[in-house]
C-alpha positions in Angstrom: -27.4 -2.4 6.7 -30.4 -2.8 8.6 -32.9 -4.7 6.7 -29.9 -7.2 5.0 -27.5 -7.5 7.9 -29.8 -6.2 11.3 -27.1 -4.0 12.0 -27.1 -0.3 12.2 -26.7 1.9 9.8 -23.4 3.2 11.4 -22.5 -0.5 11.0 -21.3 0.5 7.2 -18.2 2.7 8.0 -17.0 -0.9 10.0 -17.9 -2.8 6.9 -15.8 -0.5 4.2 -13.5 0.4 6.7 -12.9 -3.7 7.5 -13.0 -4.2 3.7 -10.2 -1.3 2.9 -7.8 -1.9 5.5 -7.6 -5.4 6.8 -7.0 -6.9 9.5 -8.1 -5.8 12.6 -9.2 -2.9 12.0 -13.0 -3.9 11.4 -12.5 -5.4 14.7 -11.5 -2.4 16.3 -14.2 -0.3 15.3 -16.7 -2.6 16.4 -15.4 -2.8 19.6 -15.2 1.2 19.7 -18.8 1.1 18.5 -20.2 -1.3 21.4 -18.0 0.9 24.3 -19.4 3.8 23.0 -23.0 2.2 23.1 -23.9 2.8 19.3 -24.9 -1.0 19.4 -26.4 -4.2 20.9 -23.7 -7.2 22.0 -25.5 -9.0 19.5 -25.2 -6.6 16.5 -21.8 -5.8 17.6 -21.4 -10.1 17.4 -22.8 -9.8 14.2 -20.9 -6.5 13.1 -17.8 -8.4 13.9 -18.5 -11.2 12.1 -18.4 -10.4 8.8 -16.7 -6.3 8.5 -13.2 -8.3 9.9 -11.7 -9.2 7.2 -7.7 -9.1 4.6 -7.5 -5.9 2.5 -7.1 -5.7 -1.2 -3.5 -4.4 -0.3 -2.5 -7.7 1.2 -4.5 -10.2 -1.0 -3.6 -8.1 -4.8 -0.3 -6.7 -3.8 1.3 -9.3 -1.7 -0.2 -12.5 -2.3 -1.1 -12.0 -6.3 1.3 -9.9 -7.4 4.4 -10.2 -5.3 4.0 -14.3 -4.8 2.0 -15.6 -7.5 2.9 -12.7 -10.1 -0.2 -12.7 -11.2 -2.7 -9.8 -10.7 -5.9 -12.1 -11.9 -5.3 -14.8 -9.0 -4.9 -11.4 -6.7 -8.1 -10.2 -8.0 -9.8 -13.5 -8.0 -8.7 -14.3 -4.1 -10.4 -10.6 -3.2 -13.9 -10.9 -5.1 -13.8 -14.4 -3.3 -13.4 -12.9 0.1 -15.7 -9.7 0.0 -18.4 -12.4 -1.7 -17.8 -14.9 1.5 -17.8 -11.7 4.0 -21.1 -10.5 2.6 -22.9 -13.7 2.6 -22.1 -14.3 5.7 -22.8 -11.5 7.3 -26.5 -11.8 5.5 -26.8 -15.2 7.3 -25.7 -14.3 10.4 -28.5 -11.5 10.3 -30.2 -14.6 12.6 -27.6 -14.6 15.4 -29.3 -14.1 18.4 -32.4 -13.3 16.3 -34.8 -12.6 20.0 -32.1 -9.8 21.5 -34.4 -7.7 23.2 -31.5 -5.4 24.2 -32.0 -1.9 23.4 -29.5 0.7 22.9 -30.7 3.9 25.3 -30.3 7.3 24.4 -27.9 8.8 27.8 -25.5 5.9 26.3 -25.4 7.6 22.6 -25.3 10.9 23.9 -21.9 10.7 25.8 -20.4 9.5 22.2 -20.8 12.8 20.7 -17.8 15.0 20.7 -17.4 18.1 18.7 -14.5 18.8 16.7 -13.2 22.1 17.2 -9.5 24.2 16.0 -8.6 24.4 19.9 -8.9 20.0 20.4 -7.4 19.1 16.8 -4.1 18.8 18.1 -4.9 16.6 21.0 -7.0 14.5 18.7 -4.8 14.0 15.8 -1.9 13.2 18.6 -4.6 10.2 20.4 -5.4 8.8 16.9 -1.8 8.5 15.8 -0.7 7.1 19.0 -4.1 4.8 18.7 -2.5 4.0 15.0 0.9 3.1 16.4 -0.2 0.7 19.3 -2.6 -1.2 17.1 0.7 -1.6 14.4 3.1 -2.5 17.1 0.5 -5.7 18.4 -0.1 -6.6 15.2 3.7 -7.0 14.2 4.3 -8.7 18.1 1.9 -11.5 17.2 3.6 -11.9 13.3 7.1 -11.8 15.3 5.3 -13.8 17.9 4.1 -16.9 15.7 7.0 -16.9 13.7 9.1 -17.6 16.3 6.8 -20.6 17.4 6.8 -21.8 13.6 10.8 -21.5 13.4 10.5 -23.7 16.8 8.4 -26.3 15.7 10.2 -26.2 12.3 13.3 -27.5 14.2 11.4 -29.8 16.4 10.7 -31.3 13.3 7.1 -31.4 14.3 6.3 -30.7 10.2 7.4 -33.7 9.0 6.2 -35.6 12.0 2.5 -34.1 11.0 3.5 -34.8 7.4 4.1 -38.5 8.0 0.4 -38.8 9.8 -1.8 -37.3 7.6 -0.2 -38.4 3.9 -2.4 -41.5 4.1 -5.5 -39.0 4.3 -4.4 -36.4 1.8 -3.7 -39.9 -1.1 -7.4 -41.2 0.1 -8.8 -37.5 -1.1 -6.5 -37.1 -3.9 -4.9 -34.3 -1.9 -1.1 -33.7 -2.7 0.5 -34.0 0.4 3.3 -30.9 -0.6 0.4 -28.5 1.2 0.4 -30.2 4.7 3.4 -28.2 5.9 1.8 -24.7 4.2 -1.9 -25.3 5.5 -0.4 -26.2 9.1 1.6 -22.7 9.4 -1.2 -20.5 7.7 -3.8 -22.3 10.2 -1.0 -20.9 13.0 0.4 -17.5 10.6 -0.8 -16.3 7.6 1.8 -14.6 6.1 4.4 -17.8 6.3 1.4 -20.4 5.2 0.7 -18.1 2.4 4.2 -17.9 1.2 5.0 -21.6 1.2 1.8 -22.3 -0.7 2.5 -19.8 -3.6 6.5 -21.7 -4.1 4.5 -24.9 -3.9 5.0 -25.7 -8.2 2.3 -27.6 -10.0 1.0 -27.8 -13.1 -2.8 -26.8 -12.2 -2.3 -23.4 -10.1 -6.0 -23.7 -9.3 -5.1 -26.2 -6.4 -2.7 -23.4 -4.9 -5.5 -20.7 -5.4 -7.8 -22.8 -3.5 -5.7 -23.3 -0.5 -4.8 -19.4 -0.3 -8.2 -18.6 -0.5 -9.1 -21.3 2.4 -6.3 -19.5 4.7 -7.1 -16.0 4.1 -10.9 -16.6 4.9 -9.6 -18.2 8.3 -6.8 -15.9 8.7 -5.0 -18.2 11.2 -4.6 -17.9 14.8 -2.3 -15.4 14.6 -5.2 -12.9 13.6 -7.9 -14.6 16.2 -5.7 -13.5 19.1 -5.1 -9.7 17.4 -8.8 -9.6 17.6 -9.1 -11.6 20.7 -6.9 -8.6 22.2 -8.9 -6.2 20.9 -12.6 -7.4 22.0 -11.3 -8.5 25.0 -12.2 -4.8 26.4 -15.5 -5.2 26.0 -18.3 -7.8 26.5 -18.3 -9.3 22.8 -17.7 -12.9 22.4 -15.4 -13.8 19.8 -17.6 -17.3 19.4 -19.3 -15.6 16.4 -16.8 -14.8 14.6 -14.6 -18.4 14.9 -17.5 -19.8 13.7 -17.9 -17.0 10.9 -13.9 -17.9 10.1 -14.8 -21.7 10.0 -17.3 -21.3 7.2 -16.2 -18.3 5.3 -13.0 -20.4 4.1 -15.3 -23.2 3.2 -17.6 -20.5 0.8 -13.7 -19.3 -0.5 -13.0 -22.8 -2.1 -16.0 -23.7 -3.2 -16.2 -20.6 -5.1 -12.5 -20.4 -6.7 -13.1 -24.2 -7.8 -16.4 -23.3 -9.6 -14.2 -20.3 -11.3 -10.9 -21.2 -12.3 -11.5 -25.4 -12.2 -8.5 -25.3 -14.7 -6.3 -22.5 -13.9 -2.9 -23.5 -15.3 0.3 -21.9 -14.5 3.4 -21.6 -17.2 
């Protein structure tokens, strides 16, 4: 982790943890890393900007298997997200490249608490509860931006957007049947997702593209989960916008240089 990333070693549970599980949790245990002093603000900006990222249980299971049908395209959609996640966490190896902060040892030393058969219990009961509050604010903001996509649904402010930007998406030989499905996975990931995979056409590799552009962004919906999270301690979520802003460019560039042709029956 340390000579490819500049990120301590510790810095790999985040990674496979982030890689594993999904969203946030990547996030969380950076932030749990940096209150706990195991880390720099800029490693923990670094840490954060690439071990954040959708699990293989989301991107196979739900979006290849349950909405293409197809366990390739959910396969495909992962390697193209770990790949993005890794190079850019190699190139962000030069954020803040002169941080001369150092991490002092009376900071490490109150992280280290023993395990024993008389704590257990309280343990296991503060990680579930831990478990449960992280679930419930990740379903509030799904809930939350689903009700602001049902209200702008009725507002008609889709087809409003859909009339304005047609003329761009004919200019770049861009069907214009993915405006609506690009602006709610920009908001929600979930519902963007969905509407892109009933989107029919002959080449699939269009549709593959577009999922892999929203789940390296992951939508706003995600930004604020983190955003909640980091918000208890001094990282800035700057980083990682920015990291979200060109992962989702590395995502279609690669699934176009893969499956150009990808053809649906």
């Amino acid at each position: 982790m340390r000579p490819v990333f500049r990120v301590p070693g510790i810095g790999a549970y985040a990674f496979i943890m982030g890689i594993i599980s999904g969203y946030p949790v990547g996030a969380k245990i950076v932030t749990k890393f940096r209150q706990d002093g195991l880390c720099t603000k800029a490693e923990a900006e670094r840490l954060l900007a690439f071990t954040n990222n959708s699990g293989p249980l989301f991107i196979i299971g739900t979006v290849g298997i349950t909405l293409f049908g197809n366990t390739q395209i959910g396969i495909l959609l992962f390697l193209t997200h770990l790949l993005s996640c890794i190079l850019v966490g190699f190139f962000f190896r030069f954020w803040k490249y002169h941080d001369k902060e150092k991490i002092h040892s009376h900071m490490m030393s109150t992280t280290n608490s023993s395990v024993t058969f008389s704590n257990l219990g309280e343990i296991l009961a503060n990680s579930i509860l831990n478990a449960i509050h992280t679930i419930f604010v990740i379903g509030g903001f799904v809930v939350l931006f689903s009700v602001i996509l049902s209200i702008l649904n009725e507002c008609q402010f889709f087809e409003l957007l859909n009339h304005m930007v047609t003329p761009f998406c004919h200019l770049f030989g861009i069907s214009n049947n993915f405006i609506t499905p690009i602006a709610s996975g920009i908001l929600e990931l979930t519902n963007g997702l969905r509407l892109v995979c009933e989107i029919s056409q002959k080449a699939i590799s269009n549709n593959i593209i577009v999922c892999s552009f929203l789940l390296g962004f992951g939508g706003f919906s995600v930004l604020l989960q983190v955003l909640s999270i980091t918000s208890k301690s001094d990282i800035s979520i700057k980083a990682y916008f920015f990291r979200k802003t060109i992962t989702r460019n590395f995502g279609c560039h690669f699934n176009d240089t893969v499956y150009p042709h990808f053809s649906c029956f």
